[in-house]
GUDO-312172 format. One record per residue: residue number from 1; residue in three letters; x, y, z of N, C-alpha, C in turn. Coordinates in pm, whole numbers, plus 50000, padded with zeros to 5 digits. Layout:
# GUDO-312172
SITE|n|res|n_c1|n_c2|n_c3|ca_c1|ca_c2|ca_c3|c_c1|c_c2|c_c3
SITE|NUM|Ala|X|Y|Z|X|Y|Z|X|Y|Z
...
This chain:
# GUDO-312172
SITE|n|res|n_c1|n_c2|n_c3|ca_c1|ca_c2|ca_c3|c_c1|c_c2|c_c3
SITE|1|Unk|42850|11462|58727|42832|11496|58868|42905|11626|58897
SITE|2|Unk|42855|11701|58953|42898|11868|59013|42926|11897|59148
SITE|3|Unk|43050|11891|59203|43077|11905|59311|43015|12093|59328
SITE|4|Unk|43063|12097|59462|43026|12231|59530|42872|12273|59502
SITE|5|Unk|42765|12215|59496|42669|12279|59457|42595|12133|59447
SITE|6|Unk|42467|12226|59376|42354|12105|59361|42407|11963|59267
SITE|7|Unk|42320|11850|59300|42363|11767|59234|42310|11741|59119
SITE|8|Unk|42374|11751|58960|42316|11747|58827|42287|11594|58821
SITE|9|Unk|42231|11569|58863|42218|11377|58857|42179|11324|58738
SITE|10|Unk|42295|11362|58603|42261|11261|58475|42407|11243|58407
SITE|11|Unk|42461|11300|58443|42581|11299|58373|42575|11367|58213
SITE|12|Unk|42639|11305|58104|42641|11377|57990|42503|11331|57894
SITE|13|Unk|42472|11458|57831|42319|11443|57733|42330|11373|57694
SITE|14|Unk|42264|11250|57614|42236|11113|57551|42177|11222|57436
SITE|15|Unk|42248|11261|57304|42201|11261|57232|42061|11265|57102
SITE|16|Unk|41955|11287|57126|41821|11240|57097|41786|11286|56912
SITE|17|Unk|41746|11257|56828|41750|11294|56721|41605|11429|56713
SITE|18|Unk|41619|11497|56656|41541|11582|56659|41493|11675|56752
SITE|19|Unk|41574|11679|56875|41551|11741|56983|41709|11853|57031
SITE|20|Unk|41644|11998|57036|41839|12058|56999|41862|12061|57153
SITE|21|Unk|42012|12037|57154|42087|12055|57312|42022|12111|57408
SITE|22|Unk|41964|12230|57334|41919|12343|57432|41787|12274|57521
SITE|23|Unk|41716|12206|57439|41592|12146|57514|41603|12032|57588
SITE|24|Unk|41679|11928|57581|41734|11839|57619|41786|11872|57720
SITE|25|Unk|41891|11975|57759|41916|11998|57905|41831|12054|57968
SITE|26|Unk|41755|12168|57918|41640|12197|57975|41544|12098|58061
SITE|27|Unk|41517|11972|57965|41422|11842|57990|41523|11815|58136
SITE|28|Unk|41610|11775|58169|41708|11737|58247|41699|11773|58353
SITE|29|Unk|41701|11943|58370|41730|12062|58453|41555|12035|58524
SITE|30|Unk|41452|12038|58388|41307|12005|58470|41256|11935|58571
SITE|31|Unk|41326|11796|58466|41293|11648|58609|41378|11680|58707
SITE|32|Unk|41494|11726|58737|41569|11757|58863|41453|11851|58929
SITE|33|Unk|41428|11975|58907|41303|12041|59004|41138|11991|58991
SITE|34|Unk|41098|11881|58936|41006|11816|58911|41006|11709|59033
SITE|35|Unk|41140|11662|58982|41152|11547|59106|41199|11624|59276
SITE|36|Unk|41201|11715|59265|41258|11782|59392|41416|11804|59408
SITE|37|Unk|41479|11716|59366|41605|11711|59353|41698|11853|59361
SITE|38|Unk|41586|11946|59267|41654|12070|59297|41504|12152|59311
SITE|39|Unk|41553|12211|59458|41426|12218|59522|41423|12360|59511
SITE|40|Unk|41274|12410|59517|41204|12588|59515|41301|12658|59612
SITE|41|Unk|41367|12764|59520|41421|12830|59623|41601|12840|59553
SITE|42|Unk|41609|12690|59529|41752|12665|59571|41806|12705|59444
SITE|43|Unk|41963|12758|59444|42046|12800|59366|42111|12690|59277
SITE|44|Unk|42084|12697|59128|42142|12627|59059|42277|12643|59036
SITE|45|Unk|42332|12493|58997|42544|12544|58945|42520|12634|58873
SITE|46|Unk|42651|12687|58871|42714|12790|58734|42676|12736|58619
SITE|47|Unk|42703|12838|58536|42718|12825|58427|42850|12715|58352
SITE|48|Unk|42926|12714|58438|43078|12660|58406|43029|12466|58441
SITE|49|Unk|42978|12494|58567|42943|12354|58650|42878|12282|58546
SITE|50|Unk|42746|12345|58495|42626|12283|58422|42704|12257|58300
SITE|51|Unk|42795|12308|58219|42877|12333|58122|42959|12141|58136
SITE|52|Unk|43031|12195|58213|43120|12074|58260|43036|11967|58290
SITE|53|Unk|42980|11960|58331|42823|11836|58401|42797|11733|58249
SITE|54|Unk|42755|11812|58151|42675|11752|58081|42733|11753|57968
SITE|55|Unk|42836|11863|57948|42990|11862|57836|42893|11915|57714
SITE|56|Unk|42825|12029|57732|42758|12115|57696|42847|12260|57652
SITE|57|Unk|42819|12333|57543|42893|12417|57575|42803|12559|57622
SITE|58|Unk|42883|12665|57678|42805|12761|57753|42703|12800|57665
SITE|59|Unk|42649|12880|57551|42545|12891|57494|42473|12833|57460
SITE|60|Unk|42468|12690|57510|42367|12576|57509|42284|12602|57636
SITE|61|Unk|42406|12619|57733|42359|12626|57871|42271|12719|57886
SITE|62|Unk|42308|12875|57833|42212|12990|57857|42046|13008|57760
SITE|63|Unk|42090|12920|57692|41989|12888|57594|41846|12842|57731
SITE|64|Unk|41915|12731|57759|41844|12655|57805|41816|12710|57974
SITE|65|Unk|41834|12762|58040|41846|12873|58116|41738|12971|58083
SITE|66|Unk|41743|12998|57942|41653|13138|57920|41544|13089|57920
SITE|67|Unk|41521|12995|57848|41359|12906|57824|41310|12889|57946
SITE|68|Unk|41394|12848|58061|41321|12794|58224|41314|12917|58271
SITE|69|Unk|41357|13059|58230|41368|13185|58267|41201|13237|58176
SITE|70|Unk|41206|13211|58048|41071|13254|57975|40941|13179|58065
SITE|71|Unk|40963|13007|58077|40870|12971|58149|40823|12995|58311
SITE|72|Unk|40871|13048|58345|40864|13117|58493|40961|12967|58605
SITE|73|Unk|40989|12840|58563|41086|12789|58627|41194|12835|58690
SITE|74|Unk|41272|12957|58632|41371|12975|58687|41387|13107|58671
SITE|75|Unk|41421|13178|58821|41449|13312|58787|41625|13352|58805
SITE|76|Unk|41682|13434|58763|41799|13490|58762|41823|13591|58866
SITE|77|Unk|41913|13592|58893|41971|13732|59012|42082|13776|58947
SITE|78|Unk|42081|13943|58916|42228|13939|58888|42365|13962|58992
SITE|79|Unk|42445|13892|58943|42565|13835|59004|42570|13788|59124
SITE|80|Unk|42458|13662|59088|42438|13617|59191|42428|13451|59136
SITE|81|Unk|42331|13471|59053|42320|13319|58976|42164|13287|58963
SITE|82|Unk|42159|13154|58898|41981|13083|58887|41949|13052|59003
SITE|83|Unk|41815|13053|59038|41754|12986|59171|41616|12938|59054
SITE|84|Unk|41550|12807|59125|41465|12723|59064|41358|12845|59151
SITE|85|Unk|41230|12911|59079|41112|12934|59082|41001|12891|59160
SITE|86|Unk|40993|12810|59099|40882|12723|59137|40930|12584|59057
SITE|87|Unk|40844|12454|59131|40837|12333|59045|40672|12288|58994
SITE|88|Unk|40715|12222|58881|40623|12203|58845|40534|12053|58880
SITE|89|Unk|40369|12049|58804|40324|11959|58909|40410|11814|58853
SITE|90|Unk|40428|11679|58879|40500|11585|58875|40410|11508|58732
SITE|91|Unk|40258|11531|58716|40256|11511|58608|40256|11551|58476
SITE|92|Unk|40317|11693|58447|40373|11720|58357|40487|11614|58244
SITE|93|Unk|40564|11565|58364|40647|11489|58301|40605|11350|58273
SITE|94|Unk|40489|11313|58323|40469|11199|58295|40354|11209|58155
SITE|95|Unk|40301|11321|58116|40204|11337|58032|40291|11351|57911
SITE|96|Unk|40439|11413|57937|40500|11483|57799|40630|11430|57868
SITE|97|Unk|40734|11415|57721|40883|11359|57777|40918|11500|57824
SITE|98|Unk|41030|11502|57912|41090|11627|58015|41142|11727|57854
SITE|99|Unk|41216|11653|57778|41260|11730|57649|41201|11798|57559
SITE|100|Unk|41053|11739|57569|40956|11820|57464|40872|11881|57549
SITE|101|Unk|40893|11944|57644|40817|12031|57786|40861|12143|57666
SITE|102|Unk|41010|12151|57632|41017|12386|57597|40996|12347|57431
SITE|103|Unk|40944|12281|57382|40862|12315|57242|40738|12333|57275
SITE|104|Unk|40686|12205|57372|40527|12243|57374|40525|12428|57422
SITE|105|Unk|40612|12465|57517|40598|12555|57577|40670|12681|57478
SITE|106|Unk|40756|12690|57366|40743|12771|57291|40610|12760|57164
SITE|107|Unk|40558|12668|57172|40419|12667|57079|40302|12699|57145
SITE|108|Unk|40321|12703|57272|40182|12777|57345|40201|12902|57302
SITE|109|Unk|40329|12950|57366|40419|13104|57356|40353|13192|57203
SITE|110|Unk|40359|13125|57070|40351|13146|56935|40196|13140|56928
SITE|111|Unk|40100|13074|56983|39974|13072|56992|39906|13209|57049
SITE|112|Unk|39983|13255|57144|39894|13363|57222|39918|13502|57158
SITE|113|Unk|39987|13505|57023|40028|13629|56933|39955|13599|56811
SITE|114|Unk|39930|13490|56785|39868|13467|56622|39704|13446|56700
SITE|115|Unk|39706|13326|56800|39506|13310|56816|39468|13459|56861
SITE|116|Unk|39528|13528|56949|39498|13668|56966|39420|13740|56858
SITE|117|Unk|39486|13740|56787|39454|13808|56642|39343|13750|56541
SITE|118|Unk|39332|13615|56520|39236|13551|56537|39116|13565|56559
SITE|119|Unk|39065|13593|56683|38984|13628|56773|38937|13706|56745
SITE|120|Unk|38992|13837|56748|38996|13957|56724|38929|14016|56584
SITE|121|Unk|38963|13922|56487|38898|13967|56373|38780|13884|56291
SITE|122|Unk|38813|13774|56409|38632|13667|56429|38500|13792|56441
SITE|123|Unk|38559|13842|56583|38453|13902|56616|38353|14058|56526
SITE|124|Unk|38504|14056|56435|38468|14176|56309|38375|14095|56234
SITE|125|Unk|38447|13971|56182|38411|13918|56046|38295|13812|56023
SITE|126|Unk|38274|13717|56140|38223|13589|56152|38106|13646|56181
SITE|127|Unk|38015|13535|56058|37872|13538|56063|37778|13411|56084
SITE|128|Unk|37706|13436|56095|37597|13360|56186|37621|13195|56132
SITE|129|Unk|37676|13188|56060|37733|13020|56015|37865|12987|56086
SITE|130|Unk|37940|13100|56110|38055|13087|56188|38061|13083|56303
SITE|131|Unk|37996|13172|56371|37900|13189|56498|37887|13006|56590
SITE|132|Unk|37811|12973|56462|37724|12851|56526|37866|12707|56564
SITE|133|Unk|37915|12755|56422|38049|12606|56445|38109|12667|56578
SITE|134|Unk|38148|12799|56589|38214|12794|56749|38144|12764|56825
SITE|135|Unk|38030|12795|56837|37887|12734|56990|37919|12566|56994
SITE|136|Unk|37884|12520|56851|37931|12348|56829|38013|12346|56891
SITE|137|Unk|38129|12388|56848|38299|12313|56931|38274|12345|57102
SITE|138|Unk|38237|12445|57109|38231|12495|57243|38149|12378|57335
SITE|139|Unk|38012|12356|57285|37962|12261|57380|38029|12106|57345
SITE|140|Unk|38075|12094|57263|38157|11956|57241|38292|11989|57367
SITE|141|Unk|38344|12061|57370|38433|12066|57445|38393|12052|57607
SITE|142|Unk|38298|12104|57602|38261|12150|57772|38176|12017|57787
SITE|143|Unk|38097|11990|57722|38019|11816|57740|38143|11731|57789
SITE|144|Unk|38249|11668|57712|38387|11635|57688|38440|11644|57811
SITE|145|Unk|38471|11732|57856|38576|11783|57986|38452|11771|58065
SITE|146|Unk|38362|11815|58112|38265|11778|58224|38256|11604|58257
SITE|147|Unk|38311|11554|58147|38275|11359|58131|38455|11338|58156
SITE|148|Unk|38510|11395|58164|38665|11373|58175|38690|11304|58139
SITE|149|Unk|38689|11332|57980|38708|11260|57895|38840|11296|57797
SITE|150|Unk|38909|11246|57730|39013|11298|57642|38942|11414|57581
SITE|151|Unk|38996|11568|57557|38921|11616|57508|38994|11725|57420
SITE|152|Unk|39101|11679|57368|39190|11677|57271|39132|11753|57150
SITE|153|Unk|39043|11691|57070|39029|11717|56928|38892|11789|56987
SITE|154|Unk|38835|11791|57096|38725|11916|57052|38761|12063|57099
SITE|155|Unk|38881|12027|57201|38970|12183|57196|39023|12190|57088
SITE|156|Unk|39063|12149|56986|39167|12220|56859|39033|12251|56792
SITE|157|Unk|38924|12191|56795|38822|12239|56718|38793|12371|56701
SITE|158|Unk|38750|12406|56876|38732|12539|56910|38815|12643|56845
SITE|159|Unk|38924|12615|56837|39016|12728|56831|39046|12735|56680
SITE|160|Unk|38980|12571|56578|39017|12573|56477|38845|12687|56380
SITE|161|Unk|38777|12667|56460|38652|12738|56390|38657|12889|56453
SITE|162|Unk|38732|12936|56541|38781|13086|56565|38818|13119|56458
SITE|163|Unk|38942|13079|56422|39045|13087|56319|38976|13092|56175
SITE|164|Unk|38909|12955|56154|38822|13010|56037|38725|13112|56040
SITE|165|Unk|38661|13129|56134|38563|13267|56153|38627|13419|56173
SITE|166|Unk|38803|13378|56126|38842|13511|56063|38855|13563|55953
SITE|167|Unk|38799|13468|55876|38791|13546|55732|38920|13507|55671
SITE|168|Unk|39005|13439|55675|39162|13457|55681|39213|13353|55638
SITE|169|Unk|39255|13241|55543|39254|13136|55515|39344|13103|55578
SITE|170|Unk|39500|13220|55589|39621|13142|55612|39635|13132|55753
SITE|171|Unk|39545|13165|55809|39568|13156|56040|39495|12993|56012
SITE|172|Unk|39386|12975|55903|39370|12830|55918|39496|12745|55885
SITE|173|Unk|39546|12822|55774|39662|12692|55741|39799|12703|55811
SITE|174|Unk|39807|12816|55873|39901|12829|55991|39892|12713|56103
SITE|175|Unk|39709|12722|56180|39704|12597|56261|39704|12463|56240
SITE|176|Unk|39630|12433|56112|39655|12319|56058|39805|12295|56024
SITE|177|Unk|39878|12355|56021|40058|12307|56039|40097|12280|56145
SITE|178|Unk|40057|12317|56242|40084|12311|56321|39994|12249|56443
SITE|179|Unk|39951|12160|56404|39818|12083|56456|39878|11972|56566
SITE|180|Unk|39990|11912|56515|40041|11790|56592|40063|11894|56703
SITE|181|Unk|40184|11980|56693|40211|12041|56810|40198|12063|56906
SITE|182|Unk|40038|12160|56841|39954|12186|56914|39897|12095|56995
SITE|183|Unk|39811|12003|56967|39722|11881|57036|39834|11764|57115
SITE|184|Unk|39975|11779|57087|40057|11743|57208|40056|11873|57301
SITE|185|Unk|40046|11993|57369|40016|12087|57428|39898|12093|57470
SITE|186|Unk|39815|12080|57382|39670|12064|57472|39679|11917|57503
SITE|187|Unk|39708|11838|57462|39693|11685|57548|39732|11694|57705
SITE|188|Unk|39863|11765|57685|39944|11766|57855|39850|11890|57898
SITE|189|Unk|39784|11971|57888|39718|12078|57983|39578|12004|57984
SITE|190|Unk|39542|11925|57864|39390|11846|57946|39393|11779|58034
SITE|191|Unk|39510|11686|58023|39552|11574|58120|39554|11614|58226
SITE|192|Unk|39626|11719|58276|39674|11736|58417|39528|11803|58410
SITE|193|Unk|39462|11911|58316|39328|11931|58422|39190|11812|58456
SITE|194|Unk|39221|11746|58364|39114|11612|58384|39133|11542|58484
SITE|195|Unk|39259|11563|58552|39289|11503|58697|39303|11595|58777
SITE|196|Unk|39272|11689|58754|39221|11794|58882|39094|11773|58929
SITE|197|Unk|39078|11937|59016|38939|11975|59036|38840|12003|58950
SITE|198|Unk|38680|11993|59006|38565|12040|58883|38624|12173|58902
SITE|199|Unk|38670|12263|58992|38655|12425|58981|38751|12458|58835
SITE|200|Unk|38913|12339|58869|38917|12379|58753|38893|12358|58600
SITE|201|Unk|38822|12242|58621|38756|12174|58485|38680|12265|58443
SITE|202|Unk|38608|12332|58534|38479|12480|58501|38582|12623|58411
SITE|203|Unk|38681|12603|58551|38751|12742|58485|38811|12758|58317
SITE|204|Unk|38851|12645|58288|38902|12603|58165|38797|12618|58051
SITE|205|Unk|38675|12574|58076|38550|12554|57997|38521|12744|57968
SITE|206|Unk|38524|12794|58106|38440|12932|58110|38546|13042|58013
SITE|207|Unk|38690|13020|58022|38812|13105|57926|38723|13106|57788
SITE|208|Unk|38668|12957|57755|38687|12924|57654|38524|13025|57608
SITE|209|Unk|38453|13023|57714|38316|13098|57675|38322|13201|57652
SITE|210|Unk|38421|13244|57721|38474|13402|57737|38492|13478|57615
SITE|211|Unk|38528|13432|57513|38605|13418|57345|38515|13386|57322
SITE|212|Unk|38377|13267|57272|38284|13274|57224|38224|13436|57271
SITE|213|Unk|38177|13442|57383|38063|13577|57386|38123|13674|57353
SITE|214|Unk|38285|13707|57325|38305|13864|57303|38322|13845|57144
SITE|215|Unk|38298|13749|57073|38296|13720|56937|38146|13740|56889
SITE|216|Unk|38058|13682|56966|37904|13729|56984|37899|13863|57000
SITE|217|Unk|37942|13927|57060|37901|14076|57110|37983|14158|56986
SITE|218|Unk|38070|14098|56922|38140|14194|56825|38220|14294|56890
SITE|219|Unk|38267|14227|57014|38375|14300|57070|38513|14258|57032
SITE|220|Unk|38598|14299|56948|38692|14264|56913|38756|14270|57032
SITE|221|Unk|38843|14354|57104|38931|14340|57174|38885|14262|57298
SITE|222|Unk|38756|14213|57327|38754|14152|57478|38752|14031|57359
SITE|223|Unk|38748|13980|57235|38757|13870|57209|38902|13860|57199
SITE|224|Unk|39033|13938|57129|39152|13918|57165|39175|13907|57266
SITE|225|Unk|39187|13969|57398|39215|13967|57518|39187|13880|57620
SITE|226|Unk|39078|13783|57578|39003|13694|57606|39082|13538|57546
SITE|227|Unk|39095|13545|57459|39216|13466|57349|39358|13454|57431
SITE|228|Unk|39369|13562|57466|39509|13573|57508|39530|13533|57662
SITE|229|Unk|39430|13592|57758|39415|13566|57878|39396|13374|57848
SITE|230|Unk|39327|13314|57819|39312|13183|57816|39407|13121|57805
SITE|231|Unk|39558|13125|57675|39613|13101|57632|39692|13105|57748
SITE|232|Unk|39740|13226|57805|39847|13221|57876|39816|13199|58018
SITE|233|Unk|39654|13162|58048|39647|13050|58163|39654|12946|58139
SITE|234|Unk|39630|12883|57991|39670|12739|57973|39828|12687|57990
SITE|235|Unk|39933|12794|57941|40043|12785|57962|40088|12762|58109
SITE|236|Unk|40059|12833|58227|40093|12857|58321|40029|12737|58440
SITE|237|Unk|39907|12730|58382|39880|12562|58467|39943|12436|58388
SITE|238|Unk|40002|12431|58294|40090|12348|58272|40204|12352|58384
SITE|239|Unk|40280|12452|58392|40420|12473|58492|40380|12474|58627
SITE|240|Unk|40230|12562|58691|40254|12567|58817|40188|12501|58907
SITE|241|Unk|40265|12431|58994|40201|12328|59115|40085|12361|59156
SITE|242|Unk|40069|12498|59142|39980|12552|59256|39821|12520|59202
SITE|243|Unk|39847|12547|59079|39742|12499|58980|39671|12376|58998
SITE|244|Unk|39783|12292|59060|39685|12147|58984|39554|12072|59037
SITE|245|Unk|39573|12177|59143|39382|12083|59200|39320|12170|59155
């Protein structure tokens, strides 16, 4: 508990195996502006407070600070302190534990620099057999999400027959390592959009067309840029309220 300031309402980290300090308070710091508790606007404790709160030491704290600073949660003032951003929508946390919110969200982060590229050299390399598996995944996906339906494994599809339609073995075996990760990240951004609006069930579908046709057209860079724009709207309707209808 933290006098003079907001209230850290958990007391000290519970430990979790496989999850480092840094994310764990992070998870903490989330459900507090998730749950309102620490509300848009308002100034978080010190560094010393949050320190003392959770018996953390300070480069745990800024760690975890920087990540809600990378994710647009929390912005900084200097010499002034944190203020919470924005909050995010309430089912975020119920789709994903609060602790594995800044992995999913550094593995989106790592996605929009490697699928970029991806993309990009689809649209050089991929021929009319490659072509067709992305159209496949594509209408599997958009059939899928129009039926609001789990639609999990026909988004990794999509992005997994990009990847092979670069010519490139190891961006396949890059994603295939990274597959669980991934499809916990797209699980929590289908979820919350499968309980939205059709506009944005459409908008999600159309990113994804966007990257098919500039791969069709042999436009490399509107197929990177296209890659990337998607990516880092998938990221961002994960975090922002404003998003979720």
């Amino acid at each position: 508990m933290i006098s003079d300031g907001p209230n850290m309402d958990s007391g000290r980290l519970t430990i979790r195996k496989r999850k480092t300090l840094s994310d764990q308070l992070y998870g903490q710091i989330l459900e507090q502006i998730v749950s309102g508790t620490l509300e848009q606007g308002e100034k978080l404790p010190s560094e010393n407070q949050i320190c003392s709160a959770f018996g953390v030491s300070r480069p745990v704290v800024r760690e975890a600070l920087r990540k809600l600073q990378d994710d647009g949660l929390v912005e900084a003032r200097r010499g002034v302190g944190s203020f919470v951003r924005k909050r995010p929508p309430q089912r975020l946390i119920e789709f994903a534990t609060a602790d594995s919110v800044s992995g999913l969200m550094r593995a989106m982060e790592a996605r929009m620099v490697v699928e970029k590229a991806t993309a990009k050299l689809a649209a050089q390399r991929a021929g009319s057999h490659e072509i067709a598996r992305i159209e496949a995944a594509l209408k599997a996906l958009d059939d899928t999400m129009q039926r609001r339906e789990v639609a999990r494994d026909a988004d990794f599809d999509f992005h997994l027959a990009v990847a092979e339609a670069s010519g490139n073995e190891v961006f396949v075996t890059m994603l295939n390592a990274i597959r669980d990760v991934m499809e916990r990240a797209i699980d929590v951004a289908q979820s919350i959009t499968r309980e939205g609006s059709q506009s944005r069930i459409d908008r999600v579908v159309r990113e994804h067309r966007q990257v098919y046709e500039a791969i069709v057209a042999r436009d490399a860079e509107a197929a990177g840029l296209s890659m990337a724009y998607h990516l880092l709207q998938s990221r961002q309707r994960v975090t922002d309220y404003a998003r979720e209808e």
